[in-house]
C-alpha positions as semicolon CSV with decimal commas, in nm:
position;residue;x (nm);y (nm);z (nm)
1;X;10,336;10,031;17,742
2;X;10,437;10,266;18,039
3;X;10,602;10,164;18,372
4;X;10,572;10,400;18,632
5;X;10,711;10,307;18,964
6;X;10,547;10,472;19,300
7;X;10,571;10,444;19,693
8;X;10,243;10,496;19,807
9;X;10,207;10,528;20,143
10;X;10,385;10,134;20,235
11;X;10,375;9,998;19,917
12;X;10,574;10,039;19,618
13;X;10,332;10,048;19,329
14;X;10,436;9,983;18,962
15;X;10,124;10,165;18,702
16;X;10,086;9,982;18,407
17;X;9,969;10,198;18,131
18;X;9,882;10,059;17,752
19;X;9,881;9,712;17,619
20;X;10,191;9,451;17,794
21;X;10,206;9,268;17,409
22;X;10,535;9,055;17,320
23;X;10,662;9,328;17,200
24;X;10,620;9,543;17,495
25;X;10,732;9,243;17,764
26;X;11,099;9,297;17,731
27;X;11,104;9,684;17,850
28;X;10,836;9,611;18,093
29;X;11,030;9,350;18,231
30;X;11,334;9,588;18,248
31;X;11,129;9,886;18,408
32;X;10,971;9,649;18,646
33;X;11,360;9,572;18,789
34;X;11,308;9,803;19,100
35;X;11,039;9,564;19,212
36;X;11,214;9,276;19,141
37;X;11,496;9,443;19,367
38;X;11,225;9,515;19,593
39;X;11,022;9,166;19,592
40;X;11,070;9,089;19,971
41;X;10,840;9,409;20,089
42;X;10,454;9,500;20,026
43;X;10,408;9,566;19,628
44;X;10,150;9,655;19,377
45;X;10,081;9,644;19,024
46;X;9,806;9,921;18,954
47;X;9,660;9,781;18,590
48;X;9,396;10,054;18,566
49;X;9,532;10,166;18,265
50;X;9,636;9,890;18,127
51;X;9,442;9,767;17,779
52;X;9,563;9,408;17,728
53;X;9,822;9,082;17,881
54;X;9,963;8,880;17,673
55;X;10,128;8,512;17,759
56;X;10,466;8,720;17,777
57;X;10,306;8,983;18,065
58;X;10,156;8,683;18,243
59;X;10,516;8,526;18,271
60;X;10,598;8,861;18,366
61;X;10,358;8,906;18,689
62;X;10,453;8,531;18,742
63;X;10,792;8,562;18,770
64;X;10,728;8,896;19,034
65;X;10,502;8,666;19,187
66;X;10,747;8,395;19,260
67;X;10,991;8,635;19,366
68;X;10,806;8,800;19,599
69;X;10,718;8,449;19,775
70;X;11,077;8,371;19,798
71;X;11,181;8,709;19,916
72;X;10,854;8,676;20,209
73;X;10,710;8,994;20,036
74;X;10,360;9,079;19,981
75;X;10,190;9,110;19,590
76;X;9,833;9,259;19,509
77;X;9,689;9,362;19,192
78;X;9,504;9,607;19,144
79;X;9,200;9,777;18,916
80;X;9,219;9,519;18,655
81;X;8,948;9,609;18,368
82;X;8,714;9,338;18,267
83;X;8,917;9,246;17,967
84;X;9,266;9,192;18,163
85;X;9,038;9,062;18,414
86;X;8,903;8,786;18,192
87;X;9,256;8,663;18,045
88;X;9,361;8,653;18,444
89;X;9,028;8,427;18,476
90;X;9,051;8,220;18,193
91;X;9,431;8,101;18,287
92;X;9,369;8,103;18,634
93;X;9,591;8,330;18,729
94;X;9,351;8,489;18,933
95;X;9,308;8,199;19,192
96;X;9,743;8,297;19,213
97;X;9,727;8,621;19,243
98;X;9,541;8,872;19,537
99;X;9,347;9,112;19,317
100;X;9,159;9,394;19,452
């Protein structure tokens, strides 16, 4: 699993590449700080690239999620494949999230 972190045009954009396993959730967690530090401005996670989610990654995005409400920031996803796309669907995450 890659982090890569981004400002595009407004947003600061963190691209997922590879599979966000267990064992992959700790460093993404850690590379994912700047949006933590970020969480009260416009952010996206680009998943384009990424191949799987685990429970550990969905705690992850959670956890950004629930910062970002606290902070009064903004959170979309974005280009999830159909597989990620069906984990977010079958735990409902995608009724929490904005995914485009």
């Amino acid at each position: 699993m890659t982090v890569e972190i981004k400002q595009i045009d407004d947003t600061l954009t963190g691209i997922l590449s590879g599979r966000l396993d267990t064992a992959a959730s700790v460093k993404c967690a850690d590379d994912l700080k700047e949006l933590f530090d970020n969480a009260d401005k416009t952010l996206a996670l680009d998943c384009k690239d990424m191949e799987f989610i685990s429970s550990s990654g969905l705690r992850i995005f959670l956890t950004l999620r629930k910062a970002v409400s606290a902070k009064g920031g903004s959170l979309t996803l974005l280009n999830l494949n159909d597989d990620v796309r069906n984990i977010f669907d079958l735990t409902k995450f995608s009724k929490i999230f904005v995914i485009k």
